[in-house]
Residue, then its C-alpha position, 0 to 999 in steps of 0.5 A: x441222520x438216520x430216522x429213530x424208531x422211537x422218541x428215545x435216543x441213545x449211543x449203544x457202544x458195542x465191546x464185540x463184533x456182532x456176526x450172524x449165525x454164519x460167522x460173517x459180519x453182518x452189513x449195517x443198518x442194525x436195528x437195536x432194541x431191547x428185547x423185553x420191549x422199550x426203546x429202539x434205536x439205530x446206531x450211526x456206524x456199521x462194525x466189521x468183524x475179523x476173520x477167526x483163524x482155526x485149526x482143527x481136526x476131527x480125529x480123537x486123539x489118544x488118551x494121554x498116559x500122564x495124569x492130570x495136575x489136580x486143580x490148587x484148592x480155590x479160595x473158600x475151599x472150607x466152605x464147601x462140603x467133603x462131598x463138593x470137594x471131592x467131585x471138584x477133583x474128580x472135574x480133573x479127570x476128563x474122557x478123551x473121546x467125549x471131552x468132558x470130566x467124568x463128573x459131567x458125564x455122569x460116570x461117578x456114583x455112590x459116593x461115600x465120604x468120611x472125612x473124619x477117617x479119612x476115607x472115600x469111595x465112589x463107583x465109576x460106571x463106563x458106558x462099556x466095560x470094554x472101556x479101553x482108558x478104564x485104567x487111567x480112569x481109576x489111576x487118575x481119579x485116585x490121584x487126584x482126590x488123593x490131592x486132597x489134605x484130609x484124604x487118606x484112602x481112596x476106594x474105587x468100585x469100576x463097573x459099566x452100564x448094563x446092556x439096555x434092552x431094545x424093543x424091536x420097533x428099535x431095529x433089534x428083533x427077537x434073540x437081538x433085543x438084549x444085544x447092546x452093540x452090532x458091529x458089521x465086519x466086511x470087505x466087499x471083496x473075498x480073501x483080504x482076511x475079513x474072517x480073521x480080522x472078525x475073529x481076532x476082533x471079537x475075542x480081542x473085545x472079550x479081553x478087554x472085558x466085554x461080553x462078545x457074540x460072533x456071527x458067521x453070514x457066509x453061508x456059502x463058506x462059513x469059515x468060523x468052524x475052522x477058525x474056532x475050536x467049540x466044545x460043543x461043534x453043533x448048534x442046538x435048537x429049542x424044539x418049542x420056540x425054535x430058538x436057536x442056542x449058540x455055541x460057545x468057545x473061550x467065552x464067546x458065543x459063536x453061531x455058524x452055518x457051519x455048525x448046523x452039521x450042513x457045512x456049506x449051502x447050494x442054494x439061491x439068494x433069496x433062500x439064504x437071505x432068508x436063513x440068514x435072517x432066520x439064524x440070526x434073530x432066533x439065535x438066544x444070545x442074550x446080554x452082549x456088549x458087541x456082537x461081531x458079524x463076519x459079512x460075507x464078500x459083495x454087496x448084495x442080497x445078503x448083505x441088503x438083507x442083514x442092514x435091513x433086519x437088524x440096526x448096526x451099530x457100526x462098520x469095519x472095512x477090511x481091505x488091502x493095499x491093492x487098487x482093485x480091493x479099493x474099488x469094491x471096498x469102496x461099493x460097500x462103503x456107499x452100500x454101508x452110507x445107503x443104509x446108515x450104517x456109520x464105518x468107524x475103521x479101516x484095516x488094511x490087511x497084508x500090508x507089508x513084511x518085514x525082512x531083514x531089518x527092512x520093510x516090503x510092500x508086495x502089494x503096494x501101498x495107499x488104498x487104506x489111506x485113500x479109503x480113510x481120506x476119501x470116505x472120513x474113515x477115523x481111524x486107520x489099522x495095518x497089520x503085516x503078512x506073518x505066518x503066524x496069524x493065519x496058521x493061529x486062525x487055520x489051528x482053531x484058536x484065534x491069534x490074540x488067544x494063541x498069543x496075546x502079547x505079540x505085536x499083532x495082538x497089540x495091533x488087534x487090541x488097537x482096533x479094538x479101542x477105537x471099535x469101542x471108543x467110536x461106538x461109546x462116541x455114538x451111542x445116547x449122546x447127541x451129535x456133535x456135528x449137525x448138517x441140514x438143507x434149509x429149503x426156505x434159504x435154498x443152502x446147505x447149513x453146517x456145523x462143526x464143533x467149536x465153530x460157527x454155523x456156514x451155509x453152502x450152495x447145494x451144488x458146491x457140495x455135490x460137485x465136490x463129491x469125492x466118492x468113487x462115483x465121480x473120482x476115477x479109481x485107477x487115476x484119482x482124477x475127477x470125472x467130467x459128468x455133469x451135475x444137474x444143476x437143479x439136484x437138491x438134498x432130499x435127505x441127509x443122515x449122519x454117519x456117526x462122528x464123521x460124515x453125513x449121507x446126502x441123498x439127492x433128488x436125482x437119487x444120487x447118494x454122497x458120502x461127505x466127511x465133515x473134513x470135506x464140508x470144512x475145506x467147502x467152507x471158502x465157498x460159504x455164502x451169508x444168509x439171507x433176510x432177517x438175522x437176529x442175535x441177542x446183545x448184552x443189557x437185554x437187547x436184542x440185533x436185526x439186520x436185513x441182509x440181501 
């Protein structure tokens, strides 16, 4: 018989396995005791707990176009007061991307009931007025509080949160400060259409309701001067502050080399890197939702440069289906992961052609889906070689303002969606997914929604690296480098809601995407030394585990 820790003895029957924080079942002995103080005692049997079977995946479906059944009125509805009646309606409507009614994430405001009329009305305050599923908000809130017996009207206010200034200790200095969202656009590699998409991103926000600046960093060849057609084709410049006042076009603020009456620079690196940064925190741009910056091609000074003054919100990666643009797209993912900047899309541009009731792939296909697979890229837009698109762009007037019922409009207005819904995801919420090496565990720990905490070794985690570094590009297969056994994480930042930046010791950087860290997960190890967990009744489990 096992020795008790007090004189007191008792049979603790337990209704459920009790695992660690790995999700494994711990190894008897259990220590057991009440964890306000009292007796303990240790029970004669170990318990054993079965594997949990999971299906799950990271990608953020699509908000469904069929509204939500409203809950039947629960027992003692007329006790609760119209004002309670109505939010436990509103509980039916639930944001696709956060999970959560729109009760609880505090969308609903100024709630005004009459129950003697029969009339309610409330505000819904979005995150962003570019809110792509704003539409099945107002049509599913008002179904279901129409639900209600008494209601006879419904009135709803749609609004957004005002752009909240930042301070520039925050990463947005000078004309940056009221800019609520930066969004990088880049290829790493010229003539993949990086420009067009830019454009047509930034006036496909503005018609979802937002208000969008563009900002032109190609010095060498600015392009937004063909692309847009301004009024006013000169940049104006305060002669006090020298503050630099954008030009405007369709509703868009747009500042570019270009319009500095200069045309094109000759000049070196450091020079522009330098008016670069000049152009774009002197600029007044006031109160934005998003402003688009159309990268110029590579990985160097220039784009090091605009990471580094300012604080990107996200990126968008413009590629084609070629192996050779993966390979430098794949520099400007790692370039974008080393300065924690998180890629929200892929787009993979001249994709195909459509001709004769069938589809052609001229450039061959997979480099979007291998960028999507191998970097945790959510999201994944095509859009097709037409003449049309870039005869709008050569034209001065962007194709979804040319056009913006067409199919490639259509495919525009996607991007867009998941631009805003990726951001919303990421902005003043915490993360839903946390990863950090315990130094004192020597183990990578991991944590995905809905699941249990794993722990991994560090060196199964940078032997697994799926990254360009250690896979080849041409053959896909792994390359025999040797891993320095001893590397550990010095750092690991997240990526928005998709990966993390691991950099190590040895100062190689990794990006790993949580579907990679969840298929690491046969490779996880329990944690050692003391694990505690709380019990039913007050008492509290110690196991010691070796």
């Amino acid at each position: 018989m096992m020795a008790l820790r007090s004189n007191v003895q008792a049979d603790y029957q337990r209704q459920s396995p009790v695992t660690n924080r790995g999700g494994r079942a711990a190894p008897a002995p259990w220590t057991v005791w009440p964890s306000t103080g009292g007796a303990s005692f240790l029970p004669s049997a170990s318990v054993a707990s079965q594997p949990k079977t999971r299906s799950r995946s990271l990608l953020v479906p699509r908000a469904s176009a069929s509204p939500p059944t409203a809950s039947p009125a629960p027992i003692g509805q007329q006790q609760r007061t119209p004002e309670e009646q109505v939010l436990a309606q509103l509980r039916n409507v639930i944001d696709p991307d956060f999970g959560e009614d729109i009760v609880a994430c505090g969308f609903v405001r100024e709630l005004a009931v009459d129950p003697v009329s029969g009339s309610v009305s409330f505000t819904l305050e979005l995150t962003t007025p570019a809110c792509p599923v704003k539409e099945m908000f107002q049509r599913q809130s008002t179904e279901v509080v129409k639900a209600l017996p008494w209601v006879r009207d419904v009135t709803i206010r749609m609004t957004s949160q005002p752009p909240k200034p930042l301070l520039p200790e925050s990463g947005r200095p000078g004309g940056l400060a009221k800019v609520r969202h930066i969004i990088a656009v880049s290829s790493c590699k010229g003539g993949v259409g990086k420009s067009t998409v830019s454009v047509n991103l930034a006036y496909t926000l503005a018609q979802m309701g937002a208000k969008v600046g563009i900002f032109d960093a190609d010095v060498y060849g600015p392009s937004l001067p063909l692309m847009v057609n301004p009024e006013v084709k000169v940049l104006e410049m305060n002669p006090v502050t020298k503050a630099i006042y954008p030009t405007e076009y369709e509703g868009v603020k747009v500042v570019s080399f270009g319009f500095a009456g200069q045309g094109s620079a000759i000049m070196r690196g450091p020079m522009v890197s330098g008016l670069i940064q000049q152009m774009l925190t002197t600029a007044e741009w006031d109160e934005l939702d998003y402003l688009v910056v159309d990268f110029p091609p590579g990985t160097g000074d220039i784009q090091l440069t605009l990471c580094q003054t300012v604080s990107f919100s996200a990126a968008v990666i413009v590629t084609t289906p070629q192996k050779l643009a993966f390979i430098d797209v794949a520099k400007g993912i790692r370039m974008f992961a080393r300065l924690v900047v998180p890629c929200v899309a892929v787009v993979e541009n001249m994709s195909y052609f459509e001709a004769d009731g069938k589809r052609f792939f001229p450039f061959g296909q997979g480099s979007g889906e291998r960028i999507q697979r191998d970097f945790g890229l959510p999201n994944l837009v095509r859009f097709p070689i037409i003449p049309d698109l870039s005869a709008a762009g050569d034209g001065g007037q962007p194709l979804v303002v040319a056009d913006p019922t067409c199919a490639t409009s259509t495919a525009f207005m996607e991007l867009g969606a998941a631009v805003v819904r990726e951001v919303a995801k990421m902005g003043g919420r915490p993360a839903r997914q946390t990863v950090y090496y315990d130094q004192q565990q020597d183990l990578v720990s991991v944590q995905l929604p809905g699941d249990p905490e794993f722990l991994l070794p560090p060196i199964v985690v940078r032997e697994n690296d799926t990254s360009a570094t250690s896979v080849d590009e041409w053959t896909g297969q792994r390359k025999r480098e040797e891993v320095p056994q001893d590397a550990r994480p010095a750092a690991i930042n997240p990526l928005g809601n998709y990966a993390v930046q691991i950099t190590w010791s040895d100062g190689f950087n990794q990006v790993a995407s949580y579907e990679l860290l969840d298929e690491l997960r046969r490779y996880s190890v329990p944690r050692r030394g003391a694990v505690v967990t709380e019990l039913p009744g007050g008492l509290a489990a110690e196991a010691h585990l070796g």
